[in-house]
N, C-alpha and C positions, 0 to 999 in steps of 0.2 A: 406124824407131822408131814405136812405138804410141802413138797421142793417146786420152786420157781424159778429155773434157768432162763438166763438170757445169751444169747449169742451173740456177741459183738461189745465189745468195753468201750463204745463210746458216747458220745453224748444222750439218745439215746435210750441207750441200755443203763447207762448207769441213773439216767433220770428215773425210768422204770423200775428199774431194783428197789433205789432209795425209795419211791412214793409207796410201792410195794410195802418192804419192811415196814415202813413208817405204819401202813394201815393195819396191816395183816401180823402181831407180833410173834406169833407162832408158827408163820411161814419160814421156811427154809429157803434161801434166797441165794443163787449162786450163777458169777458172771464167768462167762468162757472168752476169753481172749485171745487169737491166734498170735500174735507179734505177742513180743516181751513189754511192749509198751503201750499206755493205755491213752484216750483220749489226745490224739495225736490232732486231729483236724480242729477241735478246740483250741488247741496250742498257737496255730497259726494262724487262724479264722482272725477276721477283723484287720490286717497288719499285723499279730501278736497280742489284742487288745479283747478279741472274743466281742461282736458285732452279736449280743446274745438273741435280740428281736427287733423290734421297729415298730415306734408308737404309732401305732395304728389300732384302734380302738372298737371298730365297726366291722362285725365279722363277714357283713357286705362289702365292704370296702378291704378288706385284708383278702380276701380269697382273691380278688382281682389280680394280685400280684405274684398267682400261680396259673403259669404255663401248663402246665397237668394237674390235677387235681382239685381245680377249681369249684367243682362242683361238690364235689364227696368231700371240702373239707369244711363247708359252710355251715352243716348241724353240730360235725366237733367244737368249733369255736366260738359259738354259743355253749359250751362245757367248760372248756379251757381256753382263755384269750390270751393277748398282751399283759392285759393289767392282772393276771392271775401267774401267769411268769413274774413281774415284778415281785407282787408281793411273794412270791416263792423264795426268787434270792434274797428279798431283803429279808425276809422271817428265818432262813438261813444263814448271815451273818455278811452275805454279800450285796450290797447296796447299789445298785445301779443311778445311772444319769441316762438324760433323753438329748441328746448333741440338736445343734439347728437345722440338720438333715434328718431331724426324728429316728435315727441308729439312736441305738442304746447299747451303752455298753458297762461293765463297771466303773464304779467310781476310780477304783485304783488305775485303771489303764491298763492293767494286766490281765492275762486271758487266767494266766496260774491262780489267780482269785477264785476263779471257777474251777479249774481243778483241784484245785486245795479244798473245796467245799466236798466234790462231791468224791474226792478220797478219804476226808473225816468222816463225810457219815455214813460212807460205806463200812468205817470201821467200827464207828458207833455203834451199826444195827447188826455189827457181825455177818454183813453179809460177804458169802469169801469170792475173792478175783484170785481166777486161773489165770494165769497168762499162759502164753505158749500153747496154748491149746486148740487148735486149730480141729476143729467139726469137719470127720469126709464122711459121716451121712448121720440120715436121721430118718427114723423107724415109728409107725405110730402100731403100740403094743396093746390090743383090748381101750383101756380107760386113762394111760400116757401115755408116753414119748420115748425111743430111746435113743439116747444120743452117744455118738461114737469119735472119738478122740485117740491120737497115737498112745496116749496116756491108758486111758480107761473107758469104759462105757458108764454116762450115767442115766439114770430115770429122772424122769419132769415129769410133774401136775401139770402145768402150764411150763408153755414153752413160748420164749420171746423172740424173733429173729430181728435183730436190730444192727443189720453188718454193714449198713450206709450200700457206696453202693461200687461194692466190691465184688468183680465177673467171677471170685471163685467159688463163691456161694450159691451162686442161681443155678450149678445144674444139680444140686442138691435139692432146692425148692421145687425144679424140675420134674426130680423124681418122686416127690410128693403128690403129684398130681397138679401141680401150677403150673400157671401159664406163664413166662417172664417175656416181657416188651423190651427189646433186645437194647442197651444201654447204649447211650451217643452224649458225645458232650453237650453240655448247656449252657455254662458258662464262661465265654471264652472271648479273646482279644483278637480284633483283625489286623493280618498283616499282609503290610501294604510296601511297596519300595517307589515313591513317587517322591521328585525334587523341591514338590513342594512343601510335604512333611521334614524335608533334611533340616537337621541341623536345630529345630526345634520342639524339639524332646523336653517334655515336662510345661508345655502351653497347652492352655484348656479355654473354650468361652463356654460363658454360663450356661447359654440354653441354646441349642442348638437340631436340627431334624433330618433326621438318614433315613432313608429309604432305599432296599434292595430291589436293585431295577428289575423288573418283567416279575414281580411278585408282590403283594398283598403288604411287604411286613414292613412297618415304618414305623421310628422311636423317636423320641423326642429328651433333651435335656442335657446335662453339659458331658461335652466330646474333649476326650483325653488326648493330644498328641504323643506317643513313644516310640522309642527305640525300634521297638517292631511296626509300627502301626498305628492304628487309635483303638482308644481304651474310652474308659467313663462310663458312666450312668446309661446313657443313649445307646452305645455300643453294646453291652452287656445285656438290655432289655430284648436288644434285636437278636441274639443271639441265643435267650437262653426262650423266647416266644418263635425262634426261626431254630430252634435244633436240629430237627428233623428234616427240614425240607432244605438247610444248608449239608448239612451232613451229605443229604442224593448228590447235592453240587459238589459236591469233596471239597468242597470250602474253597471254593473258582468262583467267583460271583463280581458284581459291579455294584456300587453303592452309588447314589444321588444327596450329595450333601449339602444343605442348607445353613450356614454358620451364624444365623442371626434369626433364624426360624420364621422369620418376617415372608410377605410375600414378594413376589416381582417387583410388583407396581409401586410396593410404599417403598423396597429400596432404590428406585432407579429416582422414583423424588426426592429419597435423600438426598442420593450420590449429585443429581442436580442442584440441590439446595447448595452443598459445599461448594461444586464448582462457579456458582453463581457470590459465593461471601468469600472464597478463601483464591481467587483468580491467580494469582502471581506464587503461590506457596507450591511446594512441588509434589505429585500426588504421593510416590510412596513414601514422605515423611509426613503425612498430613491425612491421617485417618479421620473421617467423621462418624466412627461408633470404637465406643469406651470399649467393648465388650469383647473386640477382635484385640489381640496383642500385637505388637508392633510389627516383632518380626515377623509374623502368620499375615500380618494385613502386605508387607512389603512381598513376600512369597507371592499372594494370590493376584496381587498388583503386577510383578512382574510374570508371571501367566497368564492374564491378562495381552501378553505381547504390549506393554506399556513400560516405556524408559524408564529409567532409574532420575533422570533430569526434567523427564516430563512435568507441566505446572499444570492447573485445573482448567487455566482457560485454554488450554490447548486439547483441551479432551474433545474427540469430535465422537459423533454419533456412534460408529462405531465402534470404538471404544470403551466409548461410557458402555454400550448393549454387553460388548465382552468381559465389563468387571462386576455387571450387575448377575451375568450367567456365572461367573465366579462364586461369587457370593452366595449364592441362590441355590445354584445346582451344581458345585463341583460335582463332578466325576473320578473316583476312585477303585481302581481294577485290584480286587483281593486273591491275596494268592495263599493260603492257608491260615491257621488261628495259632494262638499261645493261649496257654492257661492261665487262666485270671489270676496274678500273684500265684501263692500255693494252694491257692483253694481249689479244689476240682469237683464240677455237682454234674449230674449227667441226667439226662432225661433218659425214664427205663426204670426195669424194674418189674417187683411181681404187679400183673395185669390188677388192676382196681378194681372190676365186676367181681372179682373173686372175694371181697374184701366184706365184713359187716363192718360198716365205718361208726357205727352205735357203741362199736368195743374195738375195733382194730383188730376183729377175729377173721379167722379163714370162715368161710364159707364152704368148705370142704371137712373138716376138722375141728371139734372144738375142742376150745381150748389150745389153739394155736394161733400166735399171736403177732404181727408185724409191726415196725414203727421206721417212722425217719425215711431215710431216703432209698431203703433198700424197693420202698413202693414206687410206681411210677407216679412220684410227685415232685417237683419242682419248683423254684422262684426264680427271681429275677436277680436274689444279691442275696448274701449269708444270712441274714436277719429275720427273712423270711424262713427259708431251710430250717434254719436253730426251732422258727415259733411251731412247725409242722413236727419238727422232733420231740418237741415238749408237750403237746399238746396230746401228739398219739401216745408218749409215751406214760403220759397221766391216763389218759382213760386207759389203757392195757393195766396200769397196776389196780385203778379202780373196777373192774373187771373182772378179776380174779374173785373166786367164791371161798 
């Protein structure tokens, strides 16, 4: 009988185990776990809700949404897409929805829906999870693997390395012969101490465009005010497609904020339009766009250098030029990041040249096998991450001989 170790109990690995067992029923199949607990990043991914992919359909249009690996994952996803994750959970007993932001998550609302799945039928296929087993190295012996644990040594036919993207693995992979692209965050919140952010914490506008001054990297879409900083969609893009070249910045940088993504010229006609219909009403109670919140419009009003009594017809040229560069082009001086909620993705990981992406095999080794994010691959938001986990970790188990 053939044994099929995987290194890492999370999402993953245990996708690969299960699709494994499932194909192969005479495989010997067995996860190695270093913590006592399994599927942790599943747990909290989404809010607690498990953000498992993102209806995205077009494996031209999905790769887009990877910062690294954009290229090497466009033949997988013609193998394994979106809609072949769907139908996986639902043919597994967990049933997904497609929310108005195209996330997808379970029906239930609970991420434990997915753990529950893939703890039944890890038990169903008898395939065994070690925990506590924590891998300090790994040996290629003749025609396998041998793997070494505080517990025990074992043997692997095929061997999985699925450890996301945890620094205590790679200098193991290291010593294999691989190259690893040294890990840096990806996914992360800017924070900022500016008095025009105080005090409103949890205001967001829909669509919105940031651009990091003196560089190339600009995002688009709705901008989170918080506690620390700004968050959202836009924020998070910029961050997880500017990893690298923030990271040199030690996360010191200037951003260019646009809060209505419009240009110059069509808001200075707005902002003229209102002062021409609304003359006698007073500017900072008297927004003309729905999509700035009140408080956030009375802030950038009052930075602006504009009273708090001031009325429309009293806006003079200069003035109006300083609320339209408000709007337009705020300016914001960052002074380090916070991690997205508790998710943490990092750009990094084993070098991709080294990869056959046909199997998610080493090109050094066969029969040794990578998946998820222990590779330097990344998105833009969990949904993406999960479809990249799923996707390699089906072809690894398709894979196996």
């Amino acid at each position: 009988m053939k044994t099929f170790i995987v290194i890492g109990g999370g999402a993953a690995g245990y996708f690969a185990a299960i699709n494994a067992a499932e194909k192969h029923p005479d495989l010997k199949v067995i996860i190695l776990e270093a913590t006592s607990k399994v599927l942790q990043k599943v747990k909290v991914s989404g809010g607690g809700r498990c953000n498992v992919t993102h209806a995205c359909f077009e494996p031209k249009e999905l790769v887009a949404f990877y910062p690294r690996g954009q290229k090497e994952l466009l033949g997988p996803f013609h193998q394994f897409m979106t809609g072949d994750t769907m139908q996986w959970f639902d043919e597994h007993g967990v049933p997904l929805k497609i929310e108005a932001d195209n996330r997808v998550f379970p029906k239930s609302n609970n991420a434990q829906s997915i753990i529950n799945c893939f703890l039944s039928q890890a038990e169903k296929l008898s395939i065994d999870l070690l925990t506590n087993h924590r891998v300090t190295a790994i040996q290629k012996k003749e025609d396998c693997f041998e793997i070494t644990t505080p517990q025990q040594i074992f043997t692997a036919d095929y061997l999985l390395v699925a450890t996301g993207s945890t620094p205590k693995m790679f200098p193991i992979i290291k010593d294999l012969g691989h190259k690893i692209v040294s890990p840096v965050p990806s996914l992360f919140t800017f924070n900022i101490a500016d008095k025009r952010l105080k005090d409103n914490m949890g205001l967001s506008v829909p669509f919105g465009r940031v651009k990091v001054i003196d560089t190339k990297l600009e995002a688009q879409g709705p901008i989170l005010i918080t506690h620390w900083g700004l968050s959202g969609p836009a924020i998070l893009k910029l961050s997880a497609w500017g990893a690298i070249e923030l990271h040199q910045k030690d996360y010191k940088f200037a951003i260019e904020v646009n809060w209505l993504s419009e240009n110059k010229e069509t808001i200075l006609e707005l902002l003229k339009d209102a002062k021409n219909k609304n003359p006698k009403k007073r500017i900072a109670l008297h927004s003309p766009f729905e999509s700035i919140p009140k408080r956030l419009w009375q802030k950038l009003v009052e930075a602006s250098q504009i009273t708090e009594t001031l009325i429309w017809a009293e806006l003079n040229s200069l003035k109006l030029q300083r609320l339209n560069n408000m709007l337009t082009q705020s300016i914001f001086s960052i002074h380090g990041k916070s991690t997205f909620k508790e998710e943490f993705v990092t750009a990094g990981g084993v070098d991709l040249k080294e990869i056959n992406f046909k199997r998610f095999e080493s090109k050094l080794y066969k029969n040794l096998f990578f998946a998820g994010e222990v590779l330097n691959i990344d998105a833009v938001t969990g949904g993406f991450n999960f479809q990249n986990a799923w996707t390699g970790a089906w072809i690894v188990s398709q894979s196996l001989e």
